[in-house]
C-alpha positions as CSV (number, residue, x, y, z in Angstrom):
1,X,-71.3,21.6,-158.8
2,X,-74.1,19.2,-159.1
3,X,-77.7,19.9,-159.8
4,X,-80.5,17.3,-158.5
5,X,-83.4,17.7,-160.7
6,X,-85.3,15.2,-158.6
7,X,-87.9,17.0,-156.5
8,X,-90.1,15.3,-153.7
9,X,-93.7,15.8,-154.2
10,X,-93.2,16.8,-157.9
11,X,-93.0,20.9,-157.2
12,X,-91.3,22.2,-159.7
13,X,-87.6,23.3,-159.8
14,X,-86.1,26.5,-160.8
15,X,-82.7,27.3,-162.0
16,X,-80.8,30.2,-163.1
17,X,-78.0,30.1,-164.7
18,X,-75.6,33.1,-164.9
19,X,-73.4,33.4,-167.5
20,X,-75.3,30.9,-169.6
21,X,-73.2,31.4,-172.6
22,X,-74.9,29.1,-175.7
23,X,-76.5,27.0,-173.4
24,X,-74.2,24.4,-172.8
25,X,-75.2,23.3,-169.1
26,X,-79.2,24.8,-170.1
27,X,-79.7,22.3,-172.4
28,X,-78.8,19.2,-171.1
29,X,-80.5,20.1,-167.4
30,X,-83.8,20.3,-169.5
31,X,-83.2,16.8,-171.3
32,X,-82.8,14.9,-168.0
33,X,-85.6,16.6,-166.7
34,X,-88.0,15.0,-169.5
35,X,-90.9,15.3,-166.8
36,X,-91.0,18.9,-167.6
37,X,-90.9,19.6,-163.0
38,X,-87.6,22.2,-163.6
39,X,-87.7,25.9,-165.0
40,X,-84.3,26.6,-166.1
41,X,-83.4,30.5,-166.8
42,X,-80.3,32.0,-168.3
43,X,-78.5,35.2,-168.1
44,X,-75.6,36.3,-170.0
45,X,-74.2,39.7,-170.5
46,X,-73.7,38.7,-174.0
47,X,-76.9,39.9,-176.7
48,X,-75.2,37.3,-178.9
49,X,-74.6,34.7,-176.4
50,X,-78.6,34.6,-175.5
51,X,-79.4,34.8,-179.1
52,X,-77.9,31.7,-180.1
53,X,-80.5,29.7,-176.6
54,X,-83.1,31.1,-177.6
55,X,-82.6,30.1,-181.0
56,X,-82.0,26.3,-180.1
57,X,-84.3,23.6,-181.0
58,X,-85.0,22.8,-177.3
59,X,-85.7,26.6,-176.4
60,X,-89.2,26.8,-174.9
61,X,-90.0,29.5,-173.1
62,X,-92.6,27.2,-171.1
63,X,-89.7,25.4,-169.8
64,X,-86.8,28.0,-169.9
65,X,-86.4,31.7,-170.3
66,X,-82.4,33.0,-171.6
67,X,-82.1,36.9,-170.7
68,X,-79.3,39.8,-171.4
69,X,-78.3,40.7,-167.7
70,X,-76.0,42.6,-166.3
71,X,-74.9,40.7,-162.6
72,X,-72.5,44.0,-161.7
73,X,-74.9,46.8,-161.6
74,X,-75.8,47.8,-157.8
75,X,-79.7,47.7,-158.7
76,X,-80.3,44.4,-160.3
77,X,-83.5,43.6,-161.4
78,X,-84.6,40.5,-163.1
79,X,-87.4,38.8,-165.0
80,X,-87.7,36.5,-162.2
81,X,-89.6,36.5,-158.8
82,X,-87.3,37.1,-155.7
83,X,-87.6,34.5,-153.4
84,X,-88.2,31.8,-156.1
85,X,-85.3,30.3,-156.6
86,X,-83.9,26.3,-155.9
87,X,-80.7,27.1,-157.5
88,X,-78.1,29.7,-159.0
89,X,-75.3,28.4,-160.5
90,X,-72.3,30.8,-161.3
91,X,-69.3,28.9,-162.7
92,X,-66.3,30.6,-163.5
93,X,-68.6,34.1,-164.0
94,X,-67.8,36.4,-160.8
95,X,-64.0,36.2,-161.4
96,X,-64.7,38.2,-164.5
97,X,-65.9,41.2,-162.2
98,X,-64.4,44.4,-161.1
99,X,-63.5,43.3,-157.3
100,X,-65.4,46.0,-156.2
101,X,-69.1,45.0,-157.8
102,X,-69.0,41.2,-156.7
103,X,-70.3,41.6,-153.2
104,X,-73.3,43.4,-154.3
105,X,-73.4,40.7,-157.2
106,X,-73.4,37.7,-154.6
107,X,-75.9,40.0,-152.3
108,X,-78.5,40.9,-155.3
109,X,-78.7,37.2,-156.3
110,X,-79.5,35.9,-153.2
111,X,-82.6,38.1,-152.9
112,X,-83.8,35.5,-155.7
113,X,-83.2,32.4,-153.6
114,X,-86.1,30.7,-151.8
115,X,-85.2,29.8,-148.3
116,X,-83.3,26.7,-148.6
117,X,-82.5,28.1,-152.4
118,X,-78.5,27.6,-153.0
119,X,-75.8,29.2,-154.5
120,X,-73.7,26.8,-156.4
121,X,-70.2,28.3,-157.2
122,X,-66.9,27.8,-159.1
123,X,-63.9,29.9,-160.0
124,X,-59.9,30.2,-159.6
125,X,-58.7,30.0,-156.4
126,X,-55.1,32.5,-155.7
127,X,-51.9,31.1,-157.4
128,X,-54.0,29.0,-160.1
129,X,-51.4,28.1,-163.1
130,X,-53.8,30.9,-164.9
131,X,-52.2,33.8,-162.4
132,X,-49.2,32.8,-162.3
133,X,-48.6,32.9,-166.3
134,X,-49.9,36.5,-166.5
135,X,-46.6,38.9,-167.5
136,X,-45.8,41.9,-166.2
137,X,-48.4,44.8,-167.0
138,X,-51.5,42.7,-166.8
139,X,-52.0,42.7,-163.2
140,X,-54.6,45.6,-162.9
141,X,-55.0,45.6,-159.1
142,X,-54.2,42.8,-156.3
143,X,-55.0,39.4,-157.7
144,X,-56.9,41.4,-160.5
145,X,-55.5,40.6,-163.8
146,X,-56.4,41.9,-167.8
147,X,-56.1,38.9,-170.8
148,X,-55.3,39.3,-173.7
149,X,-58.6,39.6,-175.4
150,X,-59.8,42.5,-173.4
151,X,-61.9,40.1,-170.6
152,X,-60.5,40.7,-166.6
153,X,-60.0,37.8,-164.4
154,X,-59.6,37.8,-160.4
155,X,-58.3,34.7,-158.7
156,X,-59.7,34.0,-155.0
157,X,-59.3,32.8,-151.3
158,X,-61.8,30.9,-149.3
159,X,-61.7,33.5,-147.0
160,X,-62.9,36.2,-149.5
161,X,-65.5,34.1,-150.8
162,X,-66.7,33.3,-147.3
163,X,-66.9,36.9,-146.3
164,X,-68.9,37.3,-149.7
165,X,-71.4,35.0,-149.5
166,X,-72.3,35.2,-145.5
167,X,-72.1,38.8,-145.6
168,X,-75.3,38.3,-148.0
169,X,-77.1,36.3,-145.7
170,X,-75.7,32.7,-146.8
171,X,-74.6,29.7,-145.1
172,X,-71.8,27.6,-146.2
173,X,-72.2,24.2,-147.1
174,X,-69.4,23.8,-148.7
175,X,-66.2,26.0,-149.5
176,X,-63.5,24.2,-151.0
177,X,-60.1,24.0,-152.7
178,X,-59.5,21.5,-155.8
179,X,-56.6,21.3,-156.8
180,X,-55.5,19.0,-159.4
181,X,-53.0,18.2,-162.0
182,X,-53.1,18.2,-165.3
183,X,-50.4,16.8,-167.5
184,X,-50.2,17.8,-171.2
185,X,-48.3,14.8,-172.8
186,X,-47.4,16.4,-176.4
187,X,-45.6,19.1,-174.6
188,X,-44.4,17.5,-171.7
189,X,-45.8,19.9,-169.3
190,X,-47.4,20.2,-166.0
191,X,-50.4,22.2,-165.0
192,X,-51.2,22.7,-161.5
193,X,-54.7,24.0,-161.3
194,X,-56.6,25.4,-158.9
195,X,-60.2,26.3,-158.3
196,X,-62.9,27.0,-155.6
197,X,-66.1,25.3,-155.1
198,X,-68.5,26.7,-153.0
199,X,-72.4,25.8,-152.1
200,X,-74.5,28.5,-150.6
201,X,-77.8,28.4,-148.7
202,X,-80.2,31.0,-148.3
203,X,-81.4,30.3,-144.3
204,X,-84.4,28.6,-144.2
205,X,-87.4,30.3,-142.5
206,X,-87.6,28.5,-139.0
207,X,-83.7,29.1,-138.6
């Protein structure tokens, strides 16, 4: 998923990241954005994961804002504004969910949206070489699988993630599947990969 920066009539932008993580995507959205017109925030349910952005050179709390949030709860509330959003992003973050707190996840976010705001979104899609590794005794529910480390990880239809999204109020402009392969030379293996990429809208206010 692809984030313009570019805004007509230089109004600012504003982005939130969830899942941020160290700041890997933060970061670099606020060095292309040199004009200073984008806002970027940052969640992550990690206190150690939002330690190390707001300890980065480039943090600026002018220009971006990194947060401990928790996306499952029912009641989410936010350091942000509802209704101010241009963009959340949520890449390979709602998979990590228990099935049953993701459409109140989708639904809470998208109070944040402005209208026209989008959802950009990215996660396994069903029968993704990740599921179908798993051994027997990590499947915790239907699709719903425990690693190793502890972390849970559900793989996805279109269909779900359609019902997900427009049950919160959002129109699809795009739900996809990519699937591609990837070929690991040294071991003389193939991995057949499969994802979901999905963009959002929040309806504007004369539809």
């Amino acid at each position: 998923a692809v984030v313009s920066t570019q805004s007509t009539g230089g109004e600012e932008r504003r982005l939130l990241e969830v899942g941020c993580g160290p700041g890997n995507t933060i970061f670099p959205i606020l060095e292309q954005a040199k004009e200073g017109n984008v806002f970027v925030y940052g969640c992550d349910f990690s206190p150690t994961a939002v330690e190390i952005v707001q300890s980065h050179d480039l943090y600026n709390e002018e220009r971006c804002k990194a947060f401990v949030c928790d996306i499952s709860q029912r009641e989410l509330e936010m350091p942000i504004e509802e209704g101010s959003l241009d963009f959340i992003t949520m890449i390979f973050v709602l998979s990590a969910l228990n099935p049953g707190d993701m459409a109140h996840c989708i639904a809470n976010l998208a109070r944040y949206l402005k209208p026209g705001g989008q959802i950009l979104f990215r996660d396994y899609g069903r029968y993704d070489l990740a599921q179908l590794r798993f051994k027997n005794g990590r499947c915790l529910s239907e699709n719903f699988y425990a690693r190793g480390d502890g972390t849970k990880v559900y793989f996805f239809t279109q269909e779900e993630l359609d019902g997900m999204f427009t049950g919160a109020g959002l129109v699809k402009i795009q739900n996809i599947v990519d699937r591609r392969l990837q070929v690991n030379r040294a071991r003389k293996l193939k991995m057949y990969r499969i994802w979901i990429q999905c963009k959002y809208a929040k309806p504007e206010l004369n539809e």
